[in-house]
N, C-alpha and C positions, 0 to 999 in steps of 0.2 A: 504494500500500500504506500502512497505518493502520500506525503502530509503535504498539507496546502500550505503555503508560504510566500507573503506578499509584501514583504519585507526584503527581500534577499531575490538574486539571480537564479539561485540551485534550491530545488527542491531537498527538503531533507528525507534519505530513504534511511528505515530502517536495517539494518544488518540483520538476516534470519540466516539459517542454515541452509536453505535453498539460493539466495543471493549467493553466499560464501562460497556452494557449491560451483554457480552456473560459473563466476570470476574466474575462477580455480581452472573450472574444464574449460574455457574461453581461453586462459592465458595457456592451457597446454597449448590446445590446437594450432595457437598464433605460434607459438614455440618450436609445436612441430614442422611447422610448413616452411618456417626458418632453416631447420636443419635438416629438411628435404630438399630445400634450395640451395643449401651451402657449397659454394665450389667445388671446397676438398671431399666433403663428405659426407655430400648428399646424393639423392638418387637421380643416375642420367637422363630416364625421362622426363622428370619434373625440373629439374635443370635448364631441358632445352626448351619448355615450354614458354610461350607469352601468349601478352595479355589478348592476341587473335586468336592462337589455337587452341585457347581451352574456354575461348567466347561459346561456342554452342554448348557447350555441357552446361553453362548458366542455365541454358533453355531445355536440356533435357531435363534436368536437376527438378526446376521449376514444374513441370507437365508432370513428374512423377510425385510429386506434391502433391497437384491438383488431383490428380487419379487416386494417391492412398483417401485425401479428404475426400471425392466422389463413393468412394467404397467403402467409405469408413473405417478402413484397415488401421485398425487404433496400432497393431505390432511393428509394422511397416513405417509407420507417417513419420517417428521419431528419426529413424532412419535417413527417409527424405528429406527429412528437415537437416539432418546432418550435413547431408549430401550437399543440399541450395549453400548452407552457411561456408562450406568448404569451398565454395566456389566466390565466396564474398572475400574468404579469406585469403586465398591463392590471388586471387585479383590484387585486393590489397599489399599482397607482400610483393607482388612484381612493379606496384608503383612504385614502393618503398625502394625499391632495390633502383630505380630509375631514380629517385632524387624525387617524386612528386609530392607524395602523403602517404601516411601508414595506416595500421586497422581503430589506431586511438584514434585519428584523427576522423573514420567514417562512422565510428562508434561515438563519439564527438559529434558529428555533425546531425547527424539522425537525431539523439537526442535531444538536444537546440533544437533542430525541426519540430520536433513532438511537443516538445513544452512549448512554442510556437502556436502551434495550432490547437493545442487544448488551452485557453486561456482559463476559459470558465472551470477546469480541473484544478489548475497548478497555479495562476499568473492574473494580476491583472493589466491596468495600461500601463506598466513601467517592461511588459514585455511587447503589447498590442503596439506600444508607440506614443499613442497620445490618448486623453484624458476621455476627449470624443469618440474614439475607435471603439474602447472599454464600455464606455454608456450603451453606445450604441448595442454592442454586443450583449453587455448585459440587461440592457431592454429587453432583449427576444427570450422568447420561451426558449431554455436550452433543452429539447429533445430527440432524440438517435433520429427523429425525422429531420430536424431544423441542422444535423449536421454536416451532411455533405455540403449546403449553401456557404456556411460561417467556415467548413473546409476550406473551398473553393475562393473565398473573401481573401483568405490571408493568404494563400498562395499565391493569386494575383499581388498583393499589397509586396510580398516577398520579390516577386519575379520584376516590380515595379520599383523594388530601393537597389535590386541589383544592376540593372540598366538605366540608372541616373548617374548621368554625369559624374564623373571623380569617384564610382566606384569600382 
């Protein structure tokens, strides 16, 4: 659970056993995929790979996703989820390896995005921007109906401070 906090930039999350775990098996995988990249002493397929030739596996990754969730294949979907995440992460590590950004930095940026876009969970206008954006938002009934709209609102407003001048 996200505690609400409207004082401050970052939500404060609780530490549970489940958190502690996911961090844990999060920083393996990055770790691993490091030392399956490693010149000396990692493996020579994943070595030779970039960020084109293991571009379609994102999309098979993904469809075998959608199919355990289509089937409900509760044994399998963990699985697939693994699979999509390993393809987030291999991507990430080959930017890193180019000098561009690492997996803190997309695991970083998603999250910014999310508290973003959930204002009325996490945030008011000191994350929306201005005083009016807030009102305005928090005028509206917030319901799972009224969400893709107030989605759709910041996104644009996002897509709008990043192609202004001097950014």
């Amino acid at each position: 659970m996200v505690a609400k906090n409207t004082a401050s930039s970052a939500p404060t999350l609780p530490a549970t056993g489940d958190q502690t775990d996911a961090a844990r098996e999060l920083t393996r995988l990055v770790a691993l995929m490091a030392r399956l990249r490693d010149p000396e002493h990692g493996c020579p397929w994943d070595r030779e790979q970039t960020h084109e030739t293991i571009a379609p596996y994102a999309i098979e990754e993904a469809y075998e996703v959608l199919d355990a969730i289509q089937k409900q294949d509760w044994q399998a979907f963990p699985d697939e989820l693994g699979d999509l995440l390993l393809q987030v992460v291999y991507q990430a590590r080959l930017a890193e390896e180019e000098g561009h950004f690492d997996f803190a930095t997309v695991a970083r940026l998603i999250t910014e995005k999310m508290i973003r876009r959930h204002p009325h969970v996490t945030f008011g206008p000191e994350v929306l921007g201005t005083q009016a954006d807030a009102a305005a938002l928090a005028s509206e009934q917030t319901t799972s109906a009224a969400m893709p709209g107030q989605w759709e609102q910041l996104k644009e407003k996002e897509r709008q401070k990043l192609s202004a001048p001097g950014q």
